[in-house]
N, C-alpha and C positions, 0 to 999 in steps of 0.2 A: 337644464333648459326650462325657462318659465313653461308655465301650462299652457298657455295661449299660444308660443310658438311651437309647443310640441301638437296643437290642434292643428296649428296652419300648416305642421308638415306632415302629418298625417294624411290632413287633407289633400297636399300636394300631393303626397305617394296615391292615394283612392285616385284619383281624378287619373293620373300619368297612368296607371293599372286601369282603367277603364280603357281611355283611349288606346292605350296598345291593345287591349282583350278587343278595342272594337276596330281598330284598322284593321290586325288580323284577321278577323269576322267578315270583314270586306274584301280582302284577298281572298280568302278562300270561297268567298261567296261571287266573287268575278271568275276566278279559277273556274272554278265549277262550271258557270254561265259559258265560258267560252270553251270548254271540252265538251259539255254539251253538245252547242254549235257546231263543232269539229263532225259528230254521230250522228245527228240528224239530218235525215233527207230533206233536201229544198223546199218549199211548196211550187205551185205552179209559178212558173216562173213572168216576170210581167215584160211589156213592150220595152224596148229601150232605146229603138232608134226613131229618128223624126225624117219620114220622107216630104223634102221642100217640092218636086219637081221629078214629072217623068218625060222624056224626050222622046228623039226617035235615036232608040238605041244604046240611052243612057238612062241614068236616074241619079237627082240631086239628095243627098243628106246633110242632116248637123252633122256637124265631121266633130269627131271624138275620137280617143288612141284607138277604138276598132274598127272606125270607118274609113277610117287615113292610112290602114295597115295596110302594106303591100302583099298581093298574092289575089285569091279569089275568095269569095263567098256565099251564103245564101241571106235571103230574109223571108222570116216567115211571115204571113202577111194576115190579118184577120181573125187574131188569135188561134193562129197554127194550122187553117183550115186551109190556105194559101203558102204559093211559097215563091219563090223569085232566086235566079242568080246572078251575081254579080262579079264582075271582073277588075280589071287596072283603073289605077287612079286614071283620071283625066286633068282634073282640076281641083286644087285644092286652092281655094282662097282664106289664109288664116286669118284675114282682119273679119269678113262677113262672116265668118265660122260652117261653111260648107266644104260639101267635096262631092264631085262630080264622078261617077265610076259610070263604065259600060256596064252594059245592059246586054246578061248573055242569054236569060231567055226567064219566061214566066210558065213556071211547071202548072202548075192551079191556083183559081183566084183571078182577083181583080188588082193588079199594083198601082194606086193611085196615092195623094198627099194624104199624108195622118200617120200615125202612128203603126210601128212593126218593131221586129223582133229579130236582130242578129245572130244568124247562125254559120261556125266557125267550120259546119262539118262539109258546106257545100250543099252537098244532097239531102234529100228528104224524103221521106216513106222508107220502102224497102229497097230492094236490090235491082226491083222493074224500074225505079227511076234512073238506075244507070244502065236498062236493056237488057237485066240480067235473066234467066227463070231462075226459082226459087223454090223451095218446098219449106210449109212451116213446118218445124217441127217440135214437139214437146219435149225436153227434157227432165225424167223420172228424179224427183228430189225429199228429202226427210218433210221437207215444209210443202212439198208440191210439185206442178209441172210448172218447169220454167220454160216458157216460149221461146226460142229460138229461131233463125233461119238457116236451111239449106243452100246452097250454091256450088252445082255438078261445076268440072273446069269446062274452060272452053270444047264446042267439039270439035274432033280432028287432032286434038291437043290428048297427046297420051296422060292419064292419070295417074299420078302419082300415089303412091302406098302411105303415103303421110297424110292427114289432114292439117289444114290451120285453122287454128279455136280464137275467135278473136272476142278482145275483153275488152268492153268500154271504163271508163273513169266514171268517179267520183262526180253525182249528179247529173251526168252525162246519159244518154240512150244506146239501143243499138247504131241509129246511125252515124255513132262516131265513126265507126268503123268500114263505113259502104268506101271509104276514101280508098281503103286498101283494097278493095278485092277483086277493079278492073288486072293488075298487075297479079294476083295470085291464080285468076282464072285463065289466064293466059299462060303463067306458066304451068299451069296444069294440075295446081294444089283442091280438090275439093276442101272448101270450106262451110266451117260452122259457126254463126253469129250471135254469141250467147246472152242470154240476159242473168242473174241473179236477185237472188233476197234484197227486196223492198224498194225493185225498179218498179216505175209505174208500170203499169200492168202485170207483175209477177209476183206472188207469196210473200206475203210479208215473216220478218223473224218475228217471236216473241214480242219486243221490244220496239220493232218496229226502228232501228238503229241500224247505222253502218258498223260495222267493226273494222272498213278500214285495209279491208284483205284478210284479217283475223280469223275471219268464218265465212266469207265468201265465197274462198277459194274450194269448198265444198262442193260448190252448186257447178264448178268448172270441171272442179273432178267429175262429176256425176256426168258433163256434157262427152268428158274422156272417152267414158265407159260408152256410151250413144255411139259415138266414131267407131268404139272397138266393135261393138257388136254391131256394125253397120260396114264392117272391113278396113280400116283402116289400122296399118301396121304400127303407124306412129304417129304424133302429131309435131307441129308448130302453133308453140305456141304465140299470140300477139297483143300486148297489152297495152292502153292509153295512158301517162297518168298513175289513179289510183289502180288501175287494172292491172299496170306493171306490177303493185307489191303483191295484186291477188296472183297473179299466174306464178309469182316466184316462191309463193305459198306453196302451191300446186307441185313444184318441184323439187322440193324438201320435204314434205309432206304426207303424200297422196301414195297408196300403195299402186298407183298407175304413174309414177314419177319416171320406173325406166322405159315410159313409153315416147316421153317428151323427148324428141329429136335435138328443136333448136328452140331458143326463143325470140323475138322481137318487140322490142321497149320503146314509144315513142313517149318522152321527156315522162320517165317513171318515176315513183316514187319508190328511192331506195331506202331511205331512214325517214320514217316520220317525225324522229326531235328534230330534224334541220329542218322540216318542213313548217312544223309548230313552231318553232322561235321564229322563223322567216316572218309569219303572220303575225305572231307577238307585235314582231317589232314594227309591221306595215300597218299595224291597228293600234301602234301606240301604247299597248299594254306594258306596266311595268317588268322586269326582267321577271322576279318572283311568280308572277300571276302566271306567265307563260309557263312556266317550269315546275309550280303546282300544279297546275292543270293535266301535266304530261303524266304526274305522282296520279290525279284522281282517275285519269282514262284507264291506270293497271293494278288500281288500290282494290278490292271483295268491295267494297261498297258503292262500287261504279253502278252495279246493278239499281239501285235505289240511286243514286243521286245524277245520273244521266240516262237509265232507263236501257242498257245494253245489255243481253242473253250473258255475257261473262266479261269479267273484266279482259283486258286488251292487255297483249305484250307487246310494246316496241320495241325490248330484245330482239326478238324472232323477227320482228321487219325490218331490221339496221342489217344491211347488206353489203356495208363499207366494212363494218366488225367481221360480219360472216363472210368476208369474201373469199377463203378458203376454201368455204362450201363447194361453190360452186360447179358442177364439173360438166355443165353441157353450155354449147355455144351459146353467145349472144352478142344480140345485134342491140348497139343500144343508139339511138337517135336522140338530139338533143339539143335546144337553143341554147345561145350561150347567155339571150336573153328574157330566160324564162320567167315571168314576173310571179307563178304560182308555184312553182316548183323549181327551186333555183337548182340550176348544171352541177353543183360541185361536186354530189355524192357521185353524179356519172362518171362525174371525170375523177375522180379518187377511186372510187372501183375498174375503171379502166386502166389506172397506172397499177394497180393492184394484182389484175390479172389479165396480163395484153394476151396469155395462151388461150382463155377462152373470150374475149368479151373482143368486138370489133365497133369501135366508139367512132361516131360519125356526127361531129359539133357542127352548129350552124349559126346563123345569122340574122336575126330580124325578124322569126319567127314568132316569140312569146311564150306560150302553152299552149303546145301540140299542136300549133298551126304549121310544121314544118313542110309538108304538106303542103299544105295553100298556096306558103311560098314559093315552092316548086317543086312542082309534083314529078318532077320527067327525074330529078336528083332523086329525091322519096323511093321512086318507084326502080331507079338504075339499083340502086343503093341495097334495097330488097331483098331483089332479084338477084344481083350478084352476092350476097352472103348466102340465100339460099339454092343458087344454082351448085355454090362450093361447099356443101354440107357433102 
């Protein structure tokens, strides 16, 4: 080969070896960017909805897939100093882009035109927003006292020797949870409404990262232990979400695991890779990026390059794999169109194990709005898994 074309293919090979050492370099540097993503807590979160018009008895919004969803809701009004609820569509006009909802009542604040802030949970504050009393209480943790609430059962309502531990999700608060505890107070459950590592207001980890349920489910135990030495013979436990893979940590895990009675999963997360690729593929991410990412979350150098106390196993959270495990009831609750948590791992571990798992699919919900959409099903639904424990 003349010398001039053995320069030009040399060159060719440097140049082709550059670019692949540098596409790679960009995979793994988006990988990373989006595992990241995955571990880190939200900031504060901003307004998102646009109020046109307040009535008598209604309130007009930009209608968007949250405002148009069927069931009920809240809005927080004034950068969360305010809050508002809201009911059934009335009117949805998709050519002007509004939607008209009842108007079920304005908790605090002023609900006037501008700018507010969609909340899926309904209520807001504590447990007095739905008339409940309450006692705060601290629970004792390696990183600190996680804040908590109390909630005696109804009186006149004999109490039960179980408590229910309820877990919010993934960048969610306590009042995910206020939706469940009109139906658990009546039937007689004392409940405890826990917070963990690196909710606002509660201790942060190390790191200052989710793990996802990895190490969460710590801060759950430790609320166990609170219930035991507070009398409680067993508990229920009730998870959102991310909360689902924390509490089912709890039960594999926790040397207070033969304390847990039942569980209750509203649209859980069983396997994190189906949760990861879900996202991948809604954010467009090449297949590779997605699937490195899942390698950096459980790689010894996660601690340096996403800032997490230890690296993460998604073995231990695939609950479709482990379904063997498994050996105390569960109630699992589930949209079938759940846009952040897609149904399939539920409904693949319920054909997995119909002797413990009592799978209750829905319709039109989304994420963990099942709820919202109707809460007299939610709350039958409950009730009857747990009056048959």
């Amino acid at each position: 080969m003349p010398s001039s074309n053995r320069t030009a293919a040399l060159r060719g090979a440097v140049v082709g070896a550059s670019l692949a050492v540098a596409a790679g370099a960009g995979v793994s540097a988006l990988a990373t960017y989006y595992a990241r993503k995955v571990v880190t807590p939200d900031a504060e979160k901003p307004d998102d909805v646009e109020v046109l018009a307040v009535g008598a008895g209604t309130v007009t919004l930009r209608a968007t897939p949250e405002t148009t969803a069927a069931g009920r809701y809240g809005l927080w009004l004034d950068g969360g100093s305010g809050h508002a609820r809201v009911g059934a569509v009335i009117d949805h006009d998709e050519e002007a882009r509004t939607v008209t909802r009842r108007l079920l009542g304005v908790d605090g604040g002023r609900l006037r035109e501008g700018a507010a802030r969609w909340n899926q949970y309904y209520y807001a504050g504590t447990p007095a927003a739905l008339g409940l009393p309450f006692e705060e209480v601290a629970v004792p943790t390696d990183l600190g006292d996680m804040p908590a609430w109390f909630v005696p059962p109804a009186p006149g309502v004999p109490a039960r020797d179980a408590w229910a531990i309820l877990v919010h999700g993934r960048g969610a608060t306590r009042e995910e949870c206020l939706r469940a505890l009109p139906v658990l107070h009546r039937l007689g459950f004392p409940a405890l409404v826990v917070s963990y590592r690196n909710d606002r207001g509660a201790p942060r980890s190390r790191g200052g990262r989710y793990h996802l349920g990895d190490a969460e489910w710590l801060d759950v135990e430790a609320a166990l232990l609170v219930a035991a030495e507070r009398g409680a013979a067993e508990v229920v436990l009730v998870g959102w979400s991310m909360g689902g893979a924390i509490v089912l940590q709890v039960v594999t895990r926790s040397w207070l695991a033969d304390r847990v009675r039942a569980v209750v999963l509203d649209a859980p997360v069983l396997d994190w890779r189906h949760v990861l690729d879900h996202h991948a593929r809604i954010n467009r991410l090449p297949e590779p990026v997605g699937r490195l990412a899942q390698v950096v979350l459980q790689h010894r150098s996660a601690r340096q390059l996403l800032g997490v106390d230890e690296p993460l196993s998604l073995d231990r959270m695939d609950w479709v794999t482990r379904a063997a495990e498994l050996q105390v009831p569960l109630l699992i609750l589930h949209s079938d169109d759940d846009e952040f948590v897609p149904a399939e791992p539920s409904r693949r571990l319920a054909l997995a194990r119909p002797d413990v798992v009592t799978y209750v699919p829905s319709q039109g919900a989304r994420h963990t709005k099942e709820w919202n959409v109707d809460p007299d099903a939610w709350d039958s639904a409950v009730a009857r898994f747990l009056l048959e424990l």
